[in-house]
N, C-alpha and C positions, 0 to 999 in steps of 0.2 A: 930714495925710499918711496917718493912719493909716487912717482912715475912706477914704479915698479909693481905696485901697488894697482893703480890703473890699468896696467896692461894685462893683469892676473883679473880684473871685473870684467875688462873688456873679450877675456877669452873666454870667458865663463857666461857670456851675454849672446849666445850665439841668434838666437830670433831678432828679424830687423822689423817688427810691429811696435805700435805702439807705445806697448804696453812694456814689453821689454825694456826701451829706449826710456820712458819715462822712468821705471827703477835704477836705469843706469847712471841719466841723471842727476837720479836721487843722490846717488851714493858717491860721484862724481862733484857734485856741488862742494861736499864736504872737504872731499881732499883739496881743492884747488880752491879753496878760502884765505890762503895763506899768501893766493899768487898777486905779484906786485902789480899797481895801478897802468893800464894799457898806456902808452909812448901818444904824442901827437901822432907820428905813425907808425903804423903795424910795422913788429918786429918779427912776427913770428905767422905768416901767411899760410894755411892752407886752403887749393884747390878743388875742389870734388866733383869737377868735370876737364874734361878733354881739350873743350873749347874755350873752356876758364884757365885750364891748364894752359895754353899757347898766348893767353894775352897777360898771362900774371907773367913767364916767362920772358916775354916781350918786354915788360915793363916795368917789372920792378928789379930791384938793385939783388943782384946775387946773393946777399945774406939777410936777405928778408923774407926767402921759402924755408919754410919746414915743410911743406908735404906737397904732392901732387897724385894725380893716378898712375894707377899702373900701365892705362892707355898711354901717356905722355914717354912712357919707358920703352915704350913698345915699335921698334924699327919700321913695323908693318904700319903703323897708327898716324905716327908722327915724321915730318924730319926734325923735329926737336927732341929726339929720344935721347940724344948724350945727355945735351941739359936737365934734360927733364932726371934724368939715374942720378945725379948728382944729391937727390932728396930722398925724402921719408916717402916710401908709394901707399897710397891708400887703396880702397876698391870706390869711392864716391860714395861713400856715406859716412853721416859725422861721426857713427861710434869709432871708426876706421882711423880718425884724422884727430879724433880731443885729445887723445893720451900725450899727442905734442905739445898741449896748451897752447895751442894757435889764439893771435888777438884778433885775426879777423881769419873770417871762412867766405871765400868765393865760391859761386855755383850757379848756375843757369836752367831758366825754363823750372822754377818751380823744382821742389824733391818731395822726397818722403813723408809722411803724415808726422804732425809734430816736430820736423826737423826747424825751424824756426823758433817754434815757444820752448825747445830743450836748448838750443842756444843760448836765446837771451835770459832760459835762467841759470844759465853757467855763465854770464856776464859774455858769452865771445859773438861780439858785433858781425853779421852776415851781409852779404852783399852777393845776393841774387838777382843776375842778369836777364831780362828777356830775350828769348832767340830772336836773331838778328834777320829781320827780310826785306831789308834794303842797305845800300852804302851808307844813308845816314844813320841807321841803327847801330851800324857798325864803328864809324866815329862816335856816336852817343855812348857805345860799351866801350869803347875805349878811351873816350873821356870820365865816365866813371870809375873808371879800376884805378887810371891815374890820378883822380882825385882820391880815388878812396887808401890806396899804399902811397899818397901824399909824394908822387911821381907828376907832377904834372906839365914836365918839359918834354920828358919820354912820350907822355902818352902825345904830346902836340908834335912834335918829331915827326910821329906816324901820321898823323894826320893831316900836315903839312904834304906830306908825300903820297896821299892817297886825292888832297885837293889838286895837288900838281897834274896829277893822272888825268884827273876827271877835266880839268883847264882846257887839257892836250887831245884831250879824245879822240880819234881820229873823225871826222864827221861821215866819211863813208863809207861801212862796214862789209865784209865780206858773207855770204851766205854760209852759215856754221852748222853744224850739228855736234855739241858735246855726247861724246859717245863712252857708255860704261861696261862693265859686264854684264852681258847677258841683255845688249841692248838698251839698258837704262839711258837715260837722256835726260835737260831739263826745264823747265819750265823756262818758255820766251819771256815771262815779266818777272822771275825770281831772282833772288840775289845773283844764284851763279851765272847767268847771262846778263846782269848788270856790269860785273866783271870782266867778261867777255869782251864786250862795247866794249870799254875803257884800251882794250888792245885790239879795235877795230874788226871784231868777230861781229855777228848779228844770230844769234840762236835761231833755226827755224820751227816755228812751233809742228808740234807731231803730236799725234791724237794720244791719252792715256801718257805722252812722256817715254813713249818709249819707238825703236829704230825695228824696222821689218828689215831684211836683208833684201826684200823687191826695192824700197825704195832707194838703196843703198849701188842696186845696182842698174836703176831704172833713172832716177832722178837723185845722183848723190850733189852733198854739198859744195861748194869751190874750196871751204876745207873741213876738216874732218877733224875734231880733237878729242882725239884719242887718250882715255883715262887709263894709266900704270897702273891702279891701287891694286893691289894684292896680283899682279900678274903671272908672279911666277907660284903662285897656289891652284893646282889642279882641283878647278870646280866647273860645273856646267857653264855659269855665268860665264867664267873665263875661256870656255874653248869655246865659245860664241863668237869670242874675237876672233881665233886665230881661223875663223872660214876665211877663205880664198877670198869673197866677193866683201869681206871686210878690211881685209889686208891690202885688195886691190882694187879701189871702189874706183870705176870709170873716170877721169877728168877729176879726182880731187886730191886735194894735198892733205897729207896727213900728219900732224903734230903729234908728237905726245907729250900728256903732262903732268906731271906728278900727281897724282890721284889725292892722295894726303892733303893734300895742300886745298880741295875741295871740302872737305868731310866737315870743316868747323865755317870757311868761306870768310876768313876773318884778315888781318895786315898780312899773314902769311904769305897772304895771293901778292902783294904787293910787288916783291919780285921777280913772279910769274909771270904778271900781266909785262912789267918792263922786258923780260925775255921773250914773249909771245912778242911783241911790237918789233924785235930786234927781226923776229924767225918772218915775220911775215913782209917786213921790207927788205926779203934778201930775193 
């Protein structure tokens, strides 16, 4: 009844301001005064990002989601889209995700105005990540989540396996250029070429972050990693790839890699990077 109830406020609450959200809570406090005192740990998790999506999946035990986005659902988004369909989808905002009575809410990079103070006075504990821009932020978010869904052999697992990496790194790197649709590329000191290193790639920096097809066929790299995401979707971006002088860049080898597996730059890559080291000592 209770639930049923909430999801009849929550359809009728259609503006995501403020003001809206704070009546919602209003009227949301009441119902969920009855709910029982939260577990040592969260029993009932929602997600309300992508990249929160992929490390709550990662890491905590299969019956401790109630909710994720509808990004994580998404084939095109994710390779975790089975798992991820297995839950309640939200759109990434909390009015989307209470009506499951979640104990704790994950989410990244700051949200919506008020979305913290309507939390804590529905009593549901949040845990809002900073975007990750280096490897150790990336173990630091993943030392969090595992503390925070009271996982914290899983989340050392990954971590153990991301220091392996970084141990092994090959010390002499090849000349790279990560290449996207539409010429995108990315930063020589950013995470995604931190990743790179770890499977003996060396990003080369290019003005603005992005690839000209002179240079591609003037000065290409010794390899070329080459981004799938959304390839098989007719956009400009993507018939950028498919010129000649991209597909057949003078003296370089060209990889591809699952573009997805970029877009959050989180343990995901983990088995990337070990496939890349495989592709490049053949």
């Amino acid at each position: 009844m209770r639930s049923t109830t909430i999801t009849r406020m929550w359809s009728a609450t259609t503006r995501r301001d403020g003001r809206s959200m704070r009546v919602f809570a209003s009227l949301l406090a009441a119902s969920m005064a009855l709910a029982s005192p939260a577990a040592a740990s969260p029993r009932r998790v929602a997600s309300l990002n992508l990249c929160t999506d992929e490390l709550v999946l990662a890491i905590a035990a299969p019956d401790q989601i109630v909710s994720v986005t509808h990004l994580s659902q998404d084939e095109a988004e994710t390779p975790m889209w089975r798992r991820g369909r297995q839950y309640a989808r939200n759109d990434g905002s909390l009015l989307s995700a209470v009506a499951l009575r979640p104990d704790l809410v994950v989410t990244m990079g700051g949200g919506v105005r008020d979305r913290s103070a309507i939390a804590a006075r529905l009593g549901i504990p949040t845990l809002d990540l900073p975007f990750a821009a280096s490897l150790d932020d990336v173990e630091a978010n993943i030392r969090r989540v595992a503390a925070a869904l009271g996982q914290p052999a899983r989340g050392a697992a990954l971590i153990r396996r991301i220091e392996s990496l970084r141990a092994t790194a090959p010390r002499r790197r090849a000349d790279s250029i990560w290449l996207g649709g539409g010429g995108r590329t990315v930063n020589p000191a950013g995470l995604e070429a931190q990743w790179m290193a770890l499977a003996g790639l060396a990003q080369r920096p290019m003005r603005g972050d992005r690839v000209s097809l002179e240079t591609l066929i003037v000065h290409p790299p010794a390899v070329l990693l080459r981004s799938d995401y959304r390839r098989g979707q007719y956009s400009n971006s993507q018939r950028w790839l498919d010129n000649p002088a991209v597909r057949h860049a003078r003296a370089s080898r060209t990889i591809a890699t699952d573009g997805r597996l970029w877009t959050c730059m989180g343990p995901l890559l983990i088995n990337e990077v070990e496939r890349l080291r495989r592709e490049l000592a053949r």
